[in-house]
C-alpha positions as a Markdown table, in Angstrom:
| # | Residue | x | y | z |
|---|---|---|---|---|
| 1 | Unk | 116.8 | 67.9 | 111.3 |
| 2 | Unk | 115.1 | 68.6 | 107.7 |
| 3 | Unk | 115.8 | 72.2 | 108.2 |
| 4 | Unk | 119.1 | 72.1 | 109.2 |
| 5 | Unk | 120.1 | 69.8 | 106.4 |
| 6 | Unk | 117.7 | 72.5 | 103.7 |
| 7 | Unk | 120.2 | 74.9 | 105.3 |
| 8 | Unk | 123.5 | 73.1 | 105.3 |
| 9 | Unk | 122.7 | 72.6 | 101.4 |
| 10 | Unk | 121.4 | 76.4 | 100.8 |
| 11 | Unk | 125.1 | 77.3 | 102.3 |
| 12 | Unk | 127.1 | 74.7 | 100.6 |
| 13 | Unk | 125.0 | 75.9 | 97.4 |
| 14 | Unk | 125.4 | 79.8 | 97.7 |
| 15 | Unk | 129.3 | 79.7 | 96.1 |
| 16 | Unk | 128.1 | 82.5 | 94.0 |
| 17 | Unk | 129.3 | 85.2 | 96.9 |
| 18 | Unk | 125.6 | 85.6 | 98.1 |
| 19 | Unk | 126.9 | 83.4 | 101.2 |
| 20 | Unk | 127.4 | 86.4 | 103.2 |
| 21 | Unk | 124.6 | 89.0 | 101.8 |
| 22 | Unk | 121.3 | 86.7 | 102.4 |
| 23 | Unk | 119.5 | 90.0 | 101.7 |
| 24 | Unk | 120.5 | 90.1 | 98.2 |
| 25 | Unk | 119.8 | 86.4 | 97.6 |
| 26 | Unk | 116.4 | 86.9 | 98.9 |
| 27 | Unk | 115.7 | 89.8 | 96.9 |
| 28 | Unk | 117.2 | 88.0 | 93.4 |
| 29 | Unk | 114.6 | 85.1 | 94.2 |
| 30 | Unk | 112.1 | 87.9 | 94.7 |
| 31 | Unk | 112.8 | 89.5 | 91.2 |
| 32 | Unk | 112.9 | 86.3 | 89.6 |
| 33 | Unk | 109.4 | 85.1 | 91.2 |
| 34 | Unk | 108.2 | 88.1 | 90.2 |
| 35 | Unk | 109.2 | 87.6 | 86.0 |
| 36 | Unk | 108.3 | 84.0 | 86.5 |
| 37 | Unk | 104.6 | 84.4 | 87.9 |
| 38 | Unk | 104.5 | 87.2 | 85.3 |
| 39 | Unk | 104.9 | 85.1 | 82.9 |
| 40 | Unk | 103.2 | 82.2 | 83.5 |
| 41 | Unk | 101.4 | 82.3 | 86.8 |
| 42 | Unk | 101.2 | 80.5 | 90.0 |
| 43 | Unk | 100.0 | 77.0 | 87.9 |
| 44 | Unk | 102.4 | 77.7 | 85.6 |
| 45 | Unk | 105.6 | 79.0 | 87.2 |
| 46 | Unk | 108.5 | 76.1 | 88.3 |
| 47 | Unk | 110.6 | 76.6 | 91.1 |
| 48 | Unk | 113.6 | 75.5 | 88.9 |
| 49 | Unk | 112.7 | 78.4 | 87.0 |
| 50 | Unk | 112.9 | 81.1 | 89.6 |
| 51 | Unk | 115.9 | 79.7 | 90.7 |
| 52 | Unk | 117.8 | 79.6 | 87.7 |
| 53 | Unk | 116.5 | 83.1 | 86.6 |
| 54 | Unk | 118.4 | 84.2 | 90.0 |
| 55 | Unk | 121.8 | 82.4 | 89.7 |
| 56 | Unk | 121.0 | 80.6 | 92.5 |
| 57 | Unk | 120.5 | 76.3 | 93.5 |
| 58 | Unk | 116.7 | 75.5 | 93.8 |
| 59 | Unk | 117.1 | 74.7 | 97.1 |
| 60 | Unk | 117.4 | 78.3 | 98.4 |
| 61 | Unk | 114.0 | 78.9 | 97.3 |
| 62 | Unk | 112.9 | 76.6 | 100.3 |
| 63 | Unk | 115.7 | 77.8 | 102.5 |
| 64 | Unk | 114.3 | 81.4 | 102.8 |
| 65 | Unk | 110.8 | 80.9 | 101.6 |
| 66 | Unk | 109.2 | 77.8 | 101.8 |
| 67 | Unk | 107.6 | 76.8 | 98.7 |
| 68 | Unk | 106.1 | 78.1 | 95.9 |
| 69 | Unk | 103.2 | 79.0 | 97.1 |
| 70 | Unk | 104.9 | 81.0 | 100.1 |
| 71 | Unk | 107.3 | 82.5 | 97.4 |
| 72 | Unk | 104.0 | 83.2 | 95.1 |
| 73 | Unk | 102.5 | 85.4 | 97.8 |
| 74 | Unk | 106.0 | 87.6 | 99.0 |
| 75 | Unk | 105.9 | 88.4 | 95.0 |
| 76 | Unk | 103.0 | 89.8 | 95.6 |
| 77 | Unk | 103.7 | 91.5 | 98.6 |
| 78 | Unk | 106.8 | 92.6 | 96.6 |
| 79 | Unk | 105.3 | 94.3 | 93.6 |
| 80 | Unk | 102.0 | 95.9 | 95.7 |
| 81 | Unk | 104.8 | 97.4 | 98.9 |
| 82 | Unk | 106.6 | 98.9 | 95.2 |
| 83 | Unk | 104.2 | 100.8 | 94.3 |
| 84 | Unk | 103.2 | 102.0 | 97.7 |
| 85 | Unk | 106.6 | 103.2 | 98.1 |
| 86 | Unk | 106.5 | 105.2 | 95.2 |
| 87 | Unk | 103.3 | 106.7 | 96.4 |
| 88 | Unk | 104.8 | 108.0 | 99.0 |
| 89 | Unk | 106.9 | 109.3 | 97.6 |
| 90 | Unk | 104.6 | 111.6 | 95.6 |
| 91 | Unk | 104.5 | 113.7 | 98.7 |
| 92 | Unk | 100.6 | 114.0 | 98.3 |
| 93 | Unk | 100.4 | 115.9 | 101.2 |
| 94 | Unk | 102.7 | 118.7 | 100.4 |
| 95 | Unk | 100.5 | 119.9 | 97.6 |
| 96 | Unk | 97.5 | 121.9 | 96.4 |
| 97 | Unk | 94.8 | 119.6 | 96.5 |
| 98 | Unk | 94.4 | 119.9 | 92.7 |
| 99 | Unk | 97.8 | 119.6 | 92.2 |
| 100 | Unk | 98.0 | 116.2 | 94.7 |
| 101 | Unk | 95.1 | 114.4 | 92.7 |
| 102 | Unk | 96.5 | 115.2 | 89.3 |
| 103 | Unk | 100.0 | 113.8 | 90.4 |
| 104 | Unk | 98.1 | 110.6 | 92.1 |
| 105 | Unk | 96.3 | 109.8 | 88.8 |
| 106 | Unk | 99.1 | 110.8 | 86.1 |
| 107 | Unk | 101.5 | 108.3 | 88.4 |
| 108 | Unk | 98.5 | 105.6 | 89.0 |
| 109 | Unk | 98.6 | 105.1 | 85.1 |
| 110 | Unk | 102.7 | 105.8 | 84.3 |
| 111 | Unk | 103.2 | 102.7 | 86.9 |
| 112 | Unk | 100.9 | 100.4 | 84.7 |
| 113 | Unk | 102.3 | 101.2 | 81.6 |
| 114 | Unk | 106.1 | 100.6 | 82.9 |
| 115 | Unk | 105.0 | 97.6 | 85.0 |
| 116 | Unk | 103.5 | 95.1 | 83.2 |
| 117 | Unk | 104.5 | 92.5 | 85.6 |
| 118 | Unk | 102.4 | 94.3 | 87.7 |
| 119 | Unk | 99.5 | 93.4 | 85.4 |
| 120 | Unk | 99.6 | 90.0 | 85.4 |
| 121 | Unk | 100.2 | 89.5 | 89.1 |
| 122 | Unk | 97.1 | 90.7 | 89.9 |
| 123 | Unk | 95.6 | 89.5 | 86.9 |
| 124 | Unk | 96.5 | 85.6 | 88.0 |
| 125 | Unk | 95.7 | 86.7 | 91.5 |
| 126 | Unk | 91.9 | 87.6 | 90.7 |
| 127 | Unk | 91.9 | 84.6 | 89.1 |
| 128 | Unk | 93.1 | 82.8 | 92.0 |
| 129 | Unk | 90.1 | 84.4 | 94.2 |
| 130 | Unk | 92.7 | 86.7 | 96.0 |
| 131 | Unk | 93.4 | 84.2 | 98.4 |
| 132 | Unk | 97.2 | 85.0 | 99.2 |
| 133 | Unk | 96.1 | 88.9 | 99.3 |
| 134 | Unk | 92.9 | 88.0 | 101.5 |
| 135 | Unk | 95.7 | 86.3 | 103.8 |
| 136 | Unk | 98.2 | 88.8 | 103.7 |
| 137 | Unk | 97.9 | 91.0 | 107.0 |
| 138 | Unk | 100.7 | 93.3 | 105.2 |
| 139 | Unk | 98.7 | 94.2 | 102.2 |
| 140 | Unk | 96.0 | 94.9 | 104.3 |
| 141 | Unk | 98.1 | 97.6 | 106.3 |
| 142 | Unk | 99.9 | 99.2 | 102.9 |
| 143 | Unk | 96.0 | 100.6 | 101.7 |
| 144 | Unk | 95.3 | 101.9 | 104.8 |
| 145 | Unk | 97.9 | 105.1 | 105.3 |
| 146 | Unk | 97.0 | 105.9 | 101.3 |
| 147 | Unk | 93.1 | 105.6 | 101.6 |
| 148 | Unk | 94.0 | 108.1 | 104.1 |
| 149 | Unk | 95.8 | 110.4 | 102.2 |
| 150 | Unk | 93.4 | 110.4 | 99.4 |
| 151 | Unk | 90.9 | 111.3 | 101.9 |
| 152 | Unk | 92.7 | 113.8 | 103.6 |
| 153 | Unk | 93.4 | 115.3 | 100.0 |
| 154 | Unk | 89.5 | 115.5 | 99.6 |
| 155 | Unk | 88.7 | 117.0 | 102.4 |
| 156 | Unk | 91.3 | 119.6 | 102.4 |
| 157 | Unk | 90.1 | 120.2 | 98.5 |
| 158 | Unk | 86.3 | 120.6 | 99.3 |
| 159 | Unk | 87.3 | 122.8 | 102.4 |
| 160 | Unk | 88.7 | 125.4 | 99.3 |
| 161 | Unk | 85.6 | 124.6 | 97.5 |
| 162 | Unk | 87.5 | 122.8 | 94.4 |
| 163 | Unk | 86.7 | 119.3 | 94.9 |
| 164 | Unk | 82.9 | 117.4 | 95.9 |
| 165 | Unk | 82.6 | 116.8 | 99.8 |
| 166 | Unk | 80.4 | 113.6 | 98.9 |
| 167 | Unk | 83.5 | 111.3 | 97.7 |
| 168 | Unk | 84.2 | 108.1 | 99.4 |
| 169 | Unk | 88.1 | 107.6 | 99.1 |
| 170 | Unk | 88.3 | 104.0 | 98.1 |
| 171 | Unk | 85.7 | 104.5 | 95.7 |
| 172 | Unk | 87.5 | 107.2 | 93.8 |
| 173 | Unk | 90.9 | 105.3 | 94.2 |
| 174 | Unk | 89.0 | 102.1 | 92.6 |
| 175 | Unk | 87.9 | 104.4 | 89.6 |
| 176 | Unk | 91.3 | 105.9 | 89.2 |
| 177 | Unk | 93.1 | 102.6 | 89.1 |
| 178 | Unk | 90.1 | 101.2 | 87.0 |
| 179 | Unk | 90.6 | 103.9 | 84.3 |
| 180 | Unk | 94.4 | 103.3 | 83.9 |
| 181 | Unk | 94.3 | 99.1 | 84.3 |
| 182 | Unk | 91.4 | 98.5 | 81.9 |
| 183 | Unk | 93.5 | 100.6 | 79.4 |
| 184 | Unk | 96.7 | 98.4 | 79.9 |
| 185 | Unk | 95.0 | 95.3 | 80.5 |
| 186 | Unk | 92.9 | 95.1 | 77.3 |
| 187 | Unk | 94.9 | 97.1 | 75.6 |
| 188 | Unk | 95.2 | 94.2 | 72.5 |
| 189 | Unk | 91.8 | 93.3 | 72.1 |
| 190 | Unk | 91.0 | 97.3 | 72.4 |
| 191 | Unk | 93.5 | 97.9 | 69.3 |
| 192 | Unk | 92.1 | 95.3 | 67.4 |
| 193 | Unk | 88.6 | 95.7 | 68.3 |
| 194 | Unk | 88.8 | 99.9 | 66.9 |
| 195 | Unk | 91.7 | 99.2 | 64.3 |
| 196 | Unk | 93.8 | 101.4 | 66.3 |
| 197 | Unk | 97.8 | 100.8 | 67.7 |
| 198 | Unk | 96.8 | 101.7 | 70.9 |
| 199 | Unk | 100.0 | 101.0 | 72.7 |
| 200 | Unk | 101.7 | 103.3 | 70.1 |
| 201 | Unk | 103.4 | 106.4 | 72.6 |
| 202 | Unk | 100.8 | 108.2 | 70.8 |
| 203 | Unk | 98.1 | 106.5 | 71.7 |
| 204 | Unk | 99.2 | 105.9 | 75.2 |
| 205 | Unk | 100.0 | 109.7 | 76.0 |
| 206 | Unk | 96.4 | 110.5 | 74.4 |
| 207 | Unk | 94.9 | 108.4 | 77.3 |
| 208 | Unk | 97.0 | 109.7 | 80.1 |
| 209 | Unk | 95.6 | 112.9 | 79.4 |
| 210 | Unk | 92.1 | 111.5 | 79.2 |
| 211 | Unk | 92.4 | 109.5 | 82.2 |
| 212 | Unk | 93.9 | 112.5 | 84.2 |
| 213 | Unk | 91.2 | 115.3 | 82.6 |
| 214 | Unk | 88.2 | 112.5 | 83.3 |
| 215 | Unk | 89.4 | 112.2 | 86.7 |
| 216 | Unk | 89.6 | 115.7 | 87.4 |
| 217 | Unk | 86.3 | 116.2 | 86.2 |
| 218 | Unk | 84.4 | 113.8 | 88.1 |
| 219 | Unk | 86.2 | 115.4 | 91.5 |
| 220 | Unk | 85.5 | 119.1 | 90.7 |
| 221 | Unk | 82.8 | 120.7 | 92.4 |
């Protein structure tokens, strides 16, 4: 009876015109997670807050996701299915090999410097032991078809004698995403600790082509 009364109250409350589009109720509570857990992480983060960022009654937070915990880990399921959809899109597959890695690595680091949100998820995550991630079964999946790709891309590349045939895929995709994220993630301390604005466009266009050069390098045979 607890549920039906959580849902009599989620419909009485959604007199905002989300009544008959659940689908965009659930994904304004997903946005809003996501900015709130941004901002101030799982400990941090109030329901009241998510609900108000998303124009909605608190109690539709339970209605379609439980509680915060259970809304904590489909933000992260959120923000990580985001950027593997825009992998795909990349079209790795219909490229050169050369080509397909330097469009990997010059769209690994653009996504962290638009997606700062993206940051601190995984920032608080890690900090959390990766607990929801470990549970996730979805997250799992995502890697999977672009550990592939990445492998298939080296293989094709050292077939035409351009890239090493020793490289383990999730290696490399560790040190790609490691040269971009360190960048972002430090990217205060960094300025202060050289004396350099290092999130000036300058700056940050100087270390795309670094990251994407370094990259190259290391594959090259």
């Amino acid at each position: 009876m607890a549920g039906s009364a959580q849902e009599r109250t989620a419909t009485r409350e959604e007199g905002d015109g989300r009544r008959r589009d659940p689908v965009a109720t659930k994904a304004a509570l997903l946005h809003a997670a996501v900015v709130e857990f941004a901002a101030k992480g799982l400990a941090g983060a109030r329901i009241d807050e998510i609900a108000q960022r998303a124009g909605v009654n608190k109690q539709l937070v339970y209605h379609y996701f439980g509680s915060k915990e259970e809304i904590y880990a489909a933000a992260l399921e959120s923000v990580y299915a985001e950027i593997r959809e825009r992998e795909r899109e990349l079209h790795l597959g219909d490229l050169p090999p050369e080509a397909a890695m330097e469009r990997l690595i010059g769209f690994s680091f653009d996504y962290l410097a638009e997606h700062p949100e993206f940051l601190a998820l995984l920032n608080d995550e890690n900090r959390q032991e990766a607990r929801h991630v470990r549970g996730s079964h979805r997250l799992k999946e995502m890697h999977s078809p672009l550990v592939s790709l990445i492998q298939e891309t080296i293989e094709r590349g050292a077939k035409e004698g351009v890239f090493r045939a020793d490289l383990d895929p999730v290696q490399l995709y560790i040190s790609i995403a490691g040269l971009s994220y360190f960048f972002f993630s430090n990217n205060r301390t960094l300025s202060a600790i050289f004396g350099r604005a290092l999130d000036a466009p300058k700056a940050v266009a100087e270390r795309r082509r670094h990251v994407i050069a370094f990259a190259m390098g290391a594959l090259r045979a």
